[in-house]
C-alpha positions as CSV (number, residue, x, y, z in Angstrom):
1,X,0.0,0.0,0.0
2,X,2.7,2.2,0.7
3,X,4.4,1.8,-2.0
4,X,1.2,2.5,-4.3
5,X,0.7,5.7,-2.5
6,X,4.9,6.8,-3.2
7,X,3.9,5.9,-6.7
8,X,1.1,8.1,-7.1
9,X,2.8,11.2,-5.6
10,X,5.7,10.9,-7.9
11,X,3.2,10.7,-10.7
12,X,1.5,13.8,-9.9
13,X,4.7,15.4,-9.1
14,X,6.0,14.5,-12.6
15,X,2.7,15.5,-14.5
16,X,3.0,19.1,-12.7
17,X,6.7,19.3,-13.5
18,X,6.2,18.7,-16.9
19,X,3.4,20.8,-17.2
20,X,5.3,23.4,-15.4
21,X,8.4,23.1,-17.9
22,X,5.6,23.2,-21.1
23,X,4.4,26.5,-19.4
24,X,8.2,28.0,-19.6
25,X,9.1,26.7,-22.8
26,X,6.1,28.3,-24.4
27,X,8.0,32.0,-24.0
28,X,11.1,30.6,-25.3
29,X,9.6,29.1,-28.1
30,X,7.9,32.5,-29.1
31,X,10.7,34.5,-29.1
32,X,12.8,31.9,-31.3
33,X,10.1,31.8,-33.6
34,X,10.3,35.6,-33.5
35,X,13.5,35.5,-34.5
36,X,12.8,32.7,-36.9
37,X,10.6,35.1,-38.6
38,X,12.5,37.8,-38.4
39,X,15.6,36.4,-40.2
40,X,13.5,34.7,-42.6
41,X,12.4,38.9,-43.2
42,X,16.1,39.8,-43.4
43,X,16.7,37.2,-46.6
44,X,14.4,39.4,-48.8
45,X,17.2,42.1,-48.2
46,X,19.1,40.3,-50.6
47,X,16.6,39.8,-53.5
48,X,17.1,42.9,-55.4
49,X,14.8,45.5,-57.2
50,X,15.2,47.5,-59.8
51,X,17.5,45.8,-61.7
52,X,16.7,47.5,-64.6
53,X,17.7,50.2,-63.5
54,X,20.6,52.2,-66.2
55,X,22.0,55.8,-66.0
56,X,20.4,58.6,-67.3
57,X,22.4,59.4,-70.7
58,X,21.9,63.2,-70.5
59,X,20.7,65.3,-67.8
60,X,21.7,63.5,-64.5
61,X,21.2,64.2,-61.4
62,X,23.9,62.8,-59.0
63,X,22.9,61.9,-55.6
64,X,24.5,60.0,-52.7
65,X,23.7,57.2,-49.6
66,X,26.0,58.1,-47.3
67,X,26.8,55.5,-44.8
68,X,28.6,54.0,-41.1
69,X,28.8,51.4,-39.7
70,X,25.0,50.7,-39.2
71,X,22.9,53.5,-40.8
72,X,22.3,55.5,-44.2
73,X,21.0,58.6,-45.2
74,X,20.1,60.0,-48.6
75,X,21.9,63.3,-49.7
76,X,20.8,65.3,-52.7
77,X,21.5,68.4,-54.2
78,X,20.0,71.4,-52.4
79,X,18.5,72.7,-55.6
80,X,18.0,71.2,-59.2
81,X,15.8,73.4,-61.6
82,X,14.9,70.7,-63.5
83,X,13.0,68.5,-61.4
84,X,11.5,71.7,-59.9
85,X,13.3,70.9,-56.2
86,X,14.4,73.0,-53.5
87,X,15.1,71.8,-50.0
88,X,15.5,75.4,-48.9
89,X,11.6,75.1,-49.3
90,X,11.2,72.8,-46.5
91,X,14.7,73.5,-44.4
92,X,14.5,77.3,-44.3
93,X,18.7,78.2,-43.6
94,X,16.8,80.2,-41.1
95,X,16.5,77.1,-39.3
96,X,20.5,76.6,-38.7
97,X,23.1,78.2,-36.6
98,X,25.8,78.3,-39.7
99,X,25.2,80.3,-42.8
100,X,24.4,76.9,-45.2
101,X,23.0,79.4,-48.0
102,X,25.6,78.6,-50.3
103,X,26.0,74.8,-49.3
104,X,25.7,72.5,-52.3
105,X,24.2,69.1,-50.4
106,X,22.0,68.5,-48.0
107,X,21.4,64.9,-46.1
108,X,18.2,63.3,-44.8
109,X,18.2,60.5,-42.7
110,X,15.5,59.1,-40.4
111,X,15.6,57.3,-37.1
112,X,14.2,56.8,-33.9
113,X,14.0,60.3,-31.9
114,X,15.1,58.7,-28.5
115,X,18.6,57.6,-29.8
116,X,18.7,60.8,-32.1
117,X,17.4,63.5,-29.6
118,X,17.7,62.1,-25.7
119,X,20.5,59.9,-25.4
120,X,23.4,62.3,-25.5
121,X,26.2,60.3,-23.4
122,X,26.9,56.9,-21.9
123,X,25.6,58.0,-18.6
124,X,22.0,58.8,-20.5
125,X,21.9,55.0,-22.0
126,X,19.3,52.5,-21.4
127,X,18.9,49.4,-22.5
128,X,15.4,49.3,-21.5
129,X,15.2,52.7,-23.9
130,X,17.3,50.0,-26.9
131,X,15.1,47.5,-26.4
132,X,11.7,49.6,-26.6
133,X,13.0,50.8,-29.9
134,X,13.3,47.7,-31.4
135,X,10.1,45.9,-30.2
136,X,7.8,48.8,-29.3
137,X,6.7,51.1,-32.3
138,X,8.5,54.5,-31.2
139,X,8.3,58.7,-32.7
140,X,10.7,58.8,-35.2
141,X,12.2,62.4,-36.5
142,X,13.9,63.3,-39.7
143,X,17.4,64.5,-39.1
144,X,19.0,67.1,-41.3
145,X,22.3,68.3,-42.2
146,X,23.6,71.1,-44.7
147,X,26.9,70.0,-46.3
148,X,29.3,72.3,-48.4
149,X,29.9,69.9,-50.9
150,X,30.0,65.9,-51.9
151,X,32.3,64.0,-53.6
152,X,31.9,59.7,-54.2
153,X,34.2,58.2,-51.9
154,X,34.1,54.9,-49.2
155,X,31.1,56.3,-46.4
156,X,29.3,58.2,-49.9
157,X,28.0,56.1,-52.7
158,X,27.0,57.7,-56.0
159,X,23.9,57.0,-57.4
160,X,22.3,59.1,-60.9
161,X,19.1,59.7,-61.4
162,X,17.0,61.6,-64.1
163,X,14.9,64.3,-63.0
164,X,11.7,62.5,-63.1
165,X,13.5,59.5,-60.6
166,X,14.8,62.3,-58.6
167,X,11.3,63.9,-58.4
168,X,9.7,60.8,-57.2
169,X,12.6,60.3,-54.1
170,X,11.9,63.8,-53.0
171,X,8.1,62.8,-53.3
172,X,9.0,60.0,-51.0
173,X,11.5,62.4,-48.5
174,X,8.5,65.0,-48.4
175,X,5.9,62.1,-47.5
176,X,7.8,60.8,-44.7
177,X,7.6,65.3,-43.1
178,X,5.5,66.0,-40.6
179,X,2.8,68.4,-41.7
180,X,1.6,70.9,-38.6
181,X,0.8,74.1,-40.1
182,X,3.0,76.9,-41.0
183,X,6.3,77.6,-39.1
184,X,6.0,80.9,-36.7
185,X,8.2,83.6,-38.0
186,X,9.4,81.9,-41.4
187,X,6.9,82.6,-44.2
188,X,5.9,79.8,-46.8
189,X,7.8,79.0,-50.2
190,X,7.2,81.3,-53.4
191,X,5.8,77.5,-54.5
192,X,3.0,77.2,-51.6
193,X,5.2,74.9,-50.1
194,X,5.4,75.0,-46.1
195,X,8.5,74.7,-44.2
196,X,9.0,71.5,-42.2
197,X,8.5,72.3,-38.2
198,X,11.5,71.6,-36.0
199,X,11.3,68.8,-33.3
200,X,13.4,70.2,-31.0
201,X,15.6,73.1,-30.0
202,X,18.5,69.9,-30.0
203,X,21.2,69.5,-32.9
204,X,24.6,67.9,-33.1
205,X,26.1,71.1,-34.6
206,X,25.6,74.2,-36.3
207,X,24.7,72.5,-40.2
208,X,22.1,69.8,-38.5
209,X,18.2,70.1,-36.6
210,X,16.0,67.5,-36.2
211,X,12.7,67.8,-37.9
212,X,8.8,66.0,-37.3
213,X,8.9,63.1,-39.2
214,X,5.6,60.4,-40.2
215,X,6.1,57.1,-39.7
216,X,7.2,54.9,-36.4
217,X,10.5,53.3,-35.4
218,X,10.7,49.3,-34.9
219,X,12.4,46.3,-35.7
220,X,10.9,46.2,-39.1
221,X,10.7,49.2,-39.8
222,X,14.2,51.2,-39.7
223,X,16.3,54.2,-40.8
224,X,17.9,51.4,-43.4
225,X,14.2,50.3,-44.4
226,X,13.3,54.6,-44.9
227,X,16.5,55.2,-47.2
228,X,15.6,51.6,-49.4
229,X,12.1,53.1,-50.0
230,X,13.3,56.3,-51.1
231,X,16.1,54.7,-53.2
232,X,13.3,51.5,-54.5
233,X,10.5,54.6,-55.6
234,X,13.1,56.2,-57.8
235,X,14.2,53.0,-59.8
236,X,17.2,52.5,-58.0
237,X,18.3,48.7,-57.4
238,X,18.4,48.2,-53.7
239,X,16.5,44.8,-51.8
240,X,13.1,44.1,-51.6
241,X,13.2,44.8,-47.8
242,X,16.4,46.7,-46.0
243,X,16.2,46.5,-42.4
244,X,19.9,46.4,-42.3
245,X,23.0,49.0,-44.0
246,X,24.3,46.3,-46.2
247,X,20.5,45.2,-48.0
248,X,20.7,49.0,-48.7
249,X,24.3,49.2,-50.4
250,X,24.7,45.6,-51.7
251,X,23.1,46.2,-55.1
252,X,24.0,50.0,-55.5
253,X,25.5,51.0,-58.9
254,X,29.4,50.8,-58.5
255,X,32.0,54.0,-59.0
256,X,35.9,54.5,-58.6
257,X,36.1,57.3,-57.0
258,X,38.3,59.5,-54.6
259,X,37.9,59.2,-50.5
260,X,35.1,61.2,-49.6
261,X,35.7,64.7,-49.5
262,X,33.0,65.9,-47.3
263,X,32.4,66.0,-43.7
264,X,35.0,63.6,-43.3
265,X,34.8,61.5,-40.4
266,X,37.4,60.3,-37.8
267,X,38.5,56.5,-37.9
268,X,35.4,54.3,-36.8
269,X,35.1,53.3,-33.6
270,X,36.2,50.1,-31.8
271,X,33.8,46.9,-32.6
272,X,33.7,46.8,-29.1
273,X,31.2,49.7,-29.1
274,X,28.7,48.6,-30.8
275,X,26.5,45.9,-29.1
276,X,24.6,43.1,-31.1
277,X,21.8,45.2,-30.1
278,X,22.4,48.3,-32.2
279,X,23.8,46.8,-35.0
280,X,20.6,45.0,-35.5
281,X,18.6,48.3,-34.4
282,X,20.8,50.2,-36.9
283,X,19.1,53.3,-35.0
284,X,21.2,56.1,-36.3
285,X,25.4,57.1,-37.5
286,X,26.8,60.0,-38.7
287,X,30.3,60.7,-38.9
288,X,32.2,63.1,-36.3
289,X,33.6,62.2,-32.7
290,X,36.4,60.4,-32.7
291,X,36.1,56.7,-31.3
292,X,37.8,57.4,-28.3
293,X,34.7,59.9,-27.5
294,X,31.9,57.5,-28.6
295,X,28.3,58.0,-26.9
296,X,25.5,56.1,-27.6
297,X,24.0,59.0,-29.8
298,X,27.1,59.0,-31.9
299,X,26.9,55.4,-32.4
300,X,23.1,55.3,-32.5
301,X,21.9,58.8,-33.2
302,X,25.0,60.6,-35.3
303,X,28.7,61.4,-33.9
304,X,28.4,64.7,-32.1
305,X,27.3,66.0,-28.7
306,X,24.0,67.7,-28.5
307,X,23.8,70.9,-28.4
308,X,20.9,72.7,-26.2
């Protein structure tokens, strides 16, 4: 009898242990086929669009995709007659600390406004903030920098376009603005157009500001994923879907050129500084601060300290 009795209680306590290990193996097996899914996602990167795509023979416009380490923007010519485009229009230089009147370029990039705007040293960084960007739909904010010049080189990747593929990425650029009524103090365009409204009194420098941006941040849809929309509307080859930098550069129309020329950029930082996390988040990069003064918003937000 008493052994009937030790059998029974060892059954029951081996059902409720297995039923307690099905119960914990259910979150593991959601987040693995999470990322099941989600790598499955990041093949169509490398399928390619476009692929048709050929230079224009006469009237090209050149443009670039700047890149880091983990994040692209688009920069384009400040004005082109042709396709009937000004970003003066929508970036008033009233809008910057330098005089950028006579700059030649400007670049648009889009990212999560957390890692862009809040997180302007080590001491700011959260991983809870990291995390909530990738798995929590997050404001995003278009960030905006006047540059001199551009010349093709290793972080900027030439790219021509005819004006009518150059009209339908500044389409797409205009699209992804923040629409809130006319800016206080700067009047509208002589073309109707109204100036894009500043997210915040932050920028990295005196060429850059943040501006409202449509659109929210998450792990499928990132800066990369803006810039290979942009690039896929105009005709340019780029993947089907570009979560990550290289899916954005792999099928880009080669050139030999010169090292870049413009805004150049220290050595990159130590591999060290970059976690699995962000390269996957691929929040945000520009090029500035020298890796021995890395931050998480100059590896996930730009290279330069935020100025208030």
């Amino acid at each position: 009898m008493k052994d009937i009795v030790t059998r029974q209680v060892r059954d029951r306590v081996s059902t409720r242990w297995g039923r307690m290990r099905r119960i914990a193996y259910r979150p593991v097996l959601a987040v693995a086929s999470m990322a099941g899914v989600y790598f499955a996602f990041l093949l169509l990167g490398f399928v390619p669009v476009n692929l048709d795509y050929e230079p224009p023979s006469k009237g090209a416009v050149r443009i670039f995709i700047r890149s880091n380490e983990v994040h692209t923007d688009l920069v384009v010519p400040i004005q082109h007659d042709g396709a009937g485009i000004d970003w003066r229009e929508l970036f008033p230089p009233e809008h910057f600390s330098a005089d950028v009147r006579r700059d030649e370029y400007v670049a648009i990039g889009w990212g999560n406004r957390r890692f862009f705007v809040e997180t302007p040293r080590w001491a700011d960084f959260k991983i809870s903030a990291a995390l909530g960007a990738l798995f929590w739909p997050s404001e995003s904010v278009l960030h905006v920098e006047y540059m001199t010049t551009a010349t093709p080189g290793s972080t900027l990747h030439a790219v021509e376009l005819s004006p009518e593929q150059y009209r339908e990425l500044a389409d797409f650029v205009e699209s992804t603005i923040a629409r809130s009524g006319a800016v206080k103090g700067i009047p509208n365009s002589p073309s109707g157009k109204t100036p894009a409204k500043l997210a915040t009194t932050v920028s990295y420098h005196a060429r850059d500001r943040f501006y409202g941006s449509t659109g929210r941040y998450h792990l499928f849809n990132t800066c990369n994923q803006w810039t290979g929309r942009g690039l896929k509307r105009a005709g340019v080859p780029t993947g089907i879907w570009t979560p990550l930098k290289p899916q954005v550069l792999l099928w880009l129309p080669t050139e030999q050129a010169s090292p870049a020329a413009v805004n150049p950029g220290p050595p990159a930082p130590p591999a060290n500084a970059y976690s699995s996390t962000t390269a996957v988040a691929s929040i945000s990069i520009n090029h500035s601060r020298p890796a021995s003064a890395v931050t998480p918003t100059s590896v996930l937000a730009g290279g330069r300290s935020c100025e208030k």
